[in-house]
N, C-alpha and C positions, 0 to 999 in steps of 0.2 A: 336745669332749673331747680334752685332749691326749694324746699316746701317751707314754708313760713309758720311758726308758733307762736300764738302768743302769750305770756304766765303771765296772767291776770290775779294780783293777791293783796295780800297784807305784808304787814315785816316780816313774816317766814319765807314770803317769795321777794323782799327784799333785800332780805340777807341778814337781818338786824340781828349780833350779836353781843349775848347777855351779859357774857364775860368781862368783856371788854368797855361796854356802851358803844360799838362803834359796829361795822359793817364786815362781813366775813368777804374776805376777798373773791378774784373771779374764780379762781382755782376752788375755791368751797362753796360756792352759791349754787343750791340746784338747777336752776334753769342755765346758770354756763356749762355745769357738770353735765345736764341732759345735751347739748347740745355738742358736747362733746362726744358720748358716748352714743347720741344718735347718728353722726357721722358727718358729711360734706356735703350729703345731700338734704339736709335740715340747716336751718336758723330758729334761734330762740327768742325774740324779743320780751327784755328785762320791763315788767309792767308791774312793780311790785309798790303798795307805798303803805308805810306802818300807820297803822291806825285806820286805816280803811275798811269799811264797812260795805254790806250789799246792796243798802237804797238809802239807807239814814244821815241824814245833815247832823254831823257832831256838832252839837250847841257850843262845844267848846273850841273845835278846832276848825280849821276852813277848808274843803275842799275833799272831803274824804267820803262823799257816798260813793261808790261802784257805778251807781244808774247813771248818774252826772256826767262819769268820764267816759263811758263805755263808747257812745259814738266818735268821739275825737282820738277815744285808743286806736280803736278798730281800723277809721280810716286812715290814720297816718301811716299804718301799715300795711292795708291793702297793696297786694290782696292777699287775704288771709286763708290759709290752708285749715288752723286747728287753733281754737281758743281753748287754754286751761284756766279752768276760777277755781281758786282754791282761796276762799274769804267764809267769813260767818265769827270767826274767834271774837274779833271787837265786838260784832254785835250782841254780843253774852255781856254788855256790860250792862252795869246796874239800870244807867241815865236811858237806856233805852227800852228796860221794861217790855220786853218780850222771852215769849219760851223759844224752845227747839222746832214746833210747827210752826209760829208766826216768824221765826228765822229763814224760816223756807220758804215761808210765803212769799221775803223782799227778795231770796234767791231766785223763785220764779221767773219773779217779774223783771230782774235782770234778764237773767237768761232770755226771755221773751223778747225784750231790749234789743239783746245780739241778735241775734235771733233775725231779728227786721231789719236788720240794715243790708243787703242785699248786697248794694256796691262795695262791701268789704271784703266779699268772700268770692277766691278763686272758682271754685266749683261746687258751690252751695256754702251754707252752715255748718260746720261741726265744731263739735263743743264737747270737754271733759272736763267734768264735773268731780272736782276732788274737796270731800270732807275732812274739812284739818284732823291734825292729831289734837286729841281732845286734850285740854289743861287737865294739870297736874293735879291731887289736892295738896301739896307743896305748896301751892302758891296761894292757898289760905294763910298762910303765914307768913309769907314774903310782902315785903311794903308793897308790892302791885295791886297787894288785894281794894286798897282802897281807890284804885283806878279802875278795878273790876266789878267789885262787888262780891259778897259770900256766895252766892248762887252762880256765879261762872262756871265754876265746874261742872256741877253736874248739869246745864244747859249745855256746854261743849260735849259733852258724852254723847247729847240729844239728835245731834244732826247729821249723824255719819242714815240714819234711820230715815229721818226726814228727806235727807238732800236724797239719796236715792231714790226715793219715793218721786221726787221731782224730777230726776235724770229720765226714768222710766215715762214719767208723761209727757216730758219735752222732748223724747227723742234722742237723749245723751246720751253719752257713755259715764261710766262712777268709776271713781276709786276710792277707796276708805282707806286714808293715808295712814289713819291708827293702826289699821291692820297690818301693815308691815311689818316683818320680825324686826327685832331692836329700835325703832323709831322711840325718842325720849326728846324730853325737853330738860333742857339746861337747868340744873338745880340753884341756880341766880333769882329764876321768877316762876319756874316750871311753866313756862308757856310760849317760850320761843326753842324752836329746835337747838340742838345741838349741832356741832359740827358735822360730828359719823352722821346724823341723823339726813342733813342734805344729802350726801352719799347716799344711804338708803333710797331717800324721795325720791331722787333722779334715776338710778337702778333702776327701781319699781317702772319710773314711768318712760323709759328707756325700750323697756322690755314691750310694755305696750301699747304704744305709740303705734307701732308699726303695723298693727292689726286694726288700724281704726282707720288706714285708706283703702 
């Protein structure tokens, strides 16, 4: 029986690459990379969608809170062994007018979310909680800036701090994806991985997966 995952994200767990404007194939996307290198007796279910936030209705776009979709993720794939969120980057945008704590606050109450849904999970809950790699400040310069806002950055710095703080009272496990040796973001908008960089992610979380049944 294999054990079931699922990468819950934004365009970094989608794939979206900057280079190109288009999507890194399965051979470079970390969650097929993790799944690779976790073995035969995992699955990865791909749950990534750009733009997506941790509880926030985009004013502009449709469909992209976290809270919204988290029950109809979770049960399509029950039963679930292990949810990874790795989201908060959108949330640094201007329009929504939050810091690094009140980013955590809408990650809570996700996680709280999953959390309850009961009929999703194989043999309970578990949940790893991974803080993106923080924006670049590249990407002050880059045309994205006016999709971000000037204060993206250093709010992205904010939550590798925050979201643990939260893993710790929800009972998660953390990763601080920033801390990775070489993890970088693609000099196109400094805030979408790089290629190497999925390699990295997956590595990382490769490694530590397997400590968390």
């Amino acid at each position: 029986m294999k054990r079931t995952i699922v990468a819950f994200g934004d365009s970094n767990t989608h794939g979206y690459c900057s280079e190109t404007g288009g999507r890194f194939s399965e051979e470079e996307r970390w969650p097929c990379l993790l799944e690779k290198y976790l073995g035969e007796e995992y699955r990865v279910m791909e749950e990534g969608l750009s733009g997506r936030t941790t509880v926030f209705e985009d004013p502009l776009f449709e469909g992209l809170s976290g809270l919204s979709y988290i029950f109809p993720c979770l049960m399509t794939h029950e039963p679930v062994d292990l949810l990874i969120i790795m989201l908060g980057t959108n949330d640094t945008k201007a329009r929504f007018s939050c810091n690094g704590e009140n980013i955590s606050k809408g990650l809570e109450r996700l996680v709280n979310k999953a959390l309850s849904i009961k009929d999703a999970w194989r043999n309970g809950p578990r949940i790893l909680i991974v803080a993106p790699a923080p924006i670049e400040e590249g990407c002050l310069s880059a045309p994205v800036v006016g999709e971000m806002g000037p204060d993206c950055v250093e709010k992205s710095r904010e939550l590798a701090f925050w979201f643990e703080d939260v893993a710790a009272r929800t009972g998660c496990s953390f990763l601080d994806a920033g801390s990775i040796p070489g993890i970088r973001m693609h000099p196109n908008d400094y805030m979408h991985l790089d290629r190497e960089s999925h390699t990295l992610l997956a590595r990382a979380l490769a490694e530590r997966i397997p400590s968390l049944f």
